[in-house]
N, C-alpha and C positions, 0 to 999 in steps of 0.2 A: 390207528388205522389198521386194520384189519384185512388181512390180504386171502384172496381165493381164487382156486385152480379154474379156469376156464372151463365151460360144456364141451364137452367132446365136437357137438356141434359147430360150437362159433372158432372152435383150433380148427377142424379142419376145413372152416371156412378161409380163416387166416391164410392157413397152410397154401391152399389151391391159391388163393390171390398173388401171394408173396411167391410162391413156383410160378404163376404166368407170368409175373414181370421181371422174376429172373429171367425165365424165357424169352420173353420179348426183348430184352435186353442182350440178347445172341441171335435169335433169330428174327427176321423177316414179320410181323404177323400184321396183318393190314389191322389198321385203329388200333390195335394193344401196344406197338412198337414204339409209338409217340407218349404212349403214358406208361412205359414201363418204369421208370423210378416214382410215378406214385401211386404205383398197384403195388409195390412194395412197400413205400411208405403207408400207405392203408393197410396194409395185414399187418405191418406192428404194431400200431396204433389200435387193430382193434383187438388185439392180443394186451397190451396195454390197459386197455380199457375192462376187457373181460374179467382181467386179474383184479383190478379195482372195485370194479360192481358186482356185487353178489350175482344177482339173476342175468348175467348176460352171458 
């Protein structure tokens, strides 16, 4: 198995996801507050997956 660096793209799609639900998980944000532990779980997960699949 063969492992590769994520697009610049889909990390700092990660990134911004995994930062609002840390966010939301301190602050207040109407609709992101209720799902912020799987707006975190989603940006590892596609960090995860990035590292995995070549083209993502």
């Amino acid at each position: 198995m063969t492992l590769s660096a994520p697009k610049k793209v889909t990390w700092w799609v990660a990134f911004i996801v995994g930062a609002v639900g840390i966010l939301a998980n301190f602050v207040t944000l109407p609709f992101l507050s209720e799902y912020a532990f799987w707006l975190v779980v989603f940006g590892f997960v596609l960090l995860v997956l990035a590292t995995f699949l070549r083209d993502l």
